[in-house]
N, C-alpha and C positions, 0 to 999 in steps of 0.2 A: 504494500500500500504506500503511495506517494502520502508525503505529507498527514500524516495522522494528528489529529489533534484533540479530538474530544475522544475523552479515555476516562473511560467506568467500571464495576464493577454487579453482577447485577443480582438478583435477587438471590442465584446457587451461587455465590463467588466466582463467576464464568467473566472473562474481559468482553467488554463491547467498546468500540472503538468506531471513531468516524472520522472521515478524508476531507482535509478542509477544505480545497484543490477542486476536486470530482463531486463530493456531496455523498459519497457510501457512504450506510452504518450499516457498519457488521457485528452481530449477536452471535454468540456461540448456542450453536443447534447440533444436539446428537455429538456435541464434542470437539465441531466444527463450528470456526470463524464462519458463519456465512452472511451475504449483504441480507437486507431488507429490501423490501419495493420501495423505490422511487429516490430520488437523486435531492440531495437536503447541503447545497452549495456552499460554504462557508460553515460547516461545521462545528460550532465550540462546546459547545457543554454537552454529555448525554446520559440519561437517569432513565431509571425502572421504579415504579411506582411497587406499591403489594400488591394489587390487583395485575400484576404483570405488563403495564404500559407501560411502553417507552417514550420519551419528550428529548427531543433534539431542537438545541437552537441555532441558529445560522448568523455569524455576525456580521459578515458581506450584505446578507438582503435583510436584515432587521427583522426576521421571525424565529417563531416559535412552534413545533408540532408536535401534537400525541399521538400516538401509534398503537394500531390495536395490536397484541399480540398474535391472534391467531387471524386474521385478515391481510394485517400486515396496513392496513388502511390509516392515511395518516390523516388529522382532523388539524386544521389551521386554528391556532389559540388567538396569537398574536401577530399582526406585522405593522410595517412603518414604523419601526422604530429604527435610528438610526445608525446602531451598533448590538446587537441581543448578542450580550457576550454568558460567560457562565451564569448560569441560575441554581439559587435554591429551591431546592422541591422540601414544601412545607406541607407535608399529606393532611397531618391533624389539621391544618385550615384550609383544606382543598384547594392549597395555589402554588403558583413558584411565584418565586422572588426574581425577577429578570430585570440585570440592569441593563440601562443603555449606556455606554461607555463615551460616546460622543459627546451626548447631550448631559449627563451627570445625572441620569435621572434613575430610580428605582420602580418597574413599574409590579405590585400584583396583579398576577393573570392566574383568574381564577380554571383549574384543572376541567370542572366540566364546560363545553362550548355548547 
């Protein structure tokens, strides 16, 4: 993988990793790094929720996605912002904490869209 950047850990202690470059995230399946669907450009931060979703934000195009696990479907949280660098995943208050690095700014986005 070119350029890895967003680097996690996920609910079994398995790595998931995303390409800041290309936009992969790859989750470990069956013991296998494999990608997810769909191409998530500017990669920085990436989390596993308990309910097994994944949230990848992108600090190139200013968003934020949840991903179903078994779909694989990603649901757009947030965007226009103009850096979504790492986030905290705040479960007990259904959000992350997503700063904007440009702007100074801290936004909650709340976990269900």
């Amino acid at each position: 993988m070119l350029n890895p950047n967003g680097v996690g850990v996920d609910n079994n202690g398995n790595s998931m990793v995303a390409a800041f470059f290309k936009g992969n995230f790859l989750v470990t399946k069956d013991g296998v790094l494999t990608p997810l669907k769909g191409q998530f450009r500017g990669a920085d931060a990436v989390e596993q929720d308990s309910k097994g979703n994944y949230y990848v934000s992108s600090w190139v195009s200013g968003k934020v996605w949840k991903i179903d696990p078994i779909t694989e479907a990603s649901t757009l949280l947030i965007e226009g912002l103009a850096s979504a660098a790492d986030f905290y995943l705040e479960e007990d208050k259904d959000r992350l904490l997503v700063p904007d690095m440009m702007t100074g700014k801290i936004h909650a986005v709340p976990l269900k869209n």
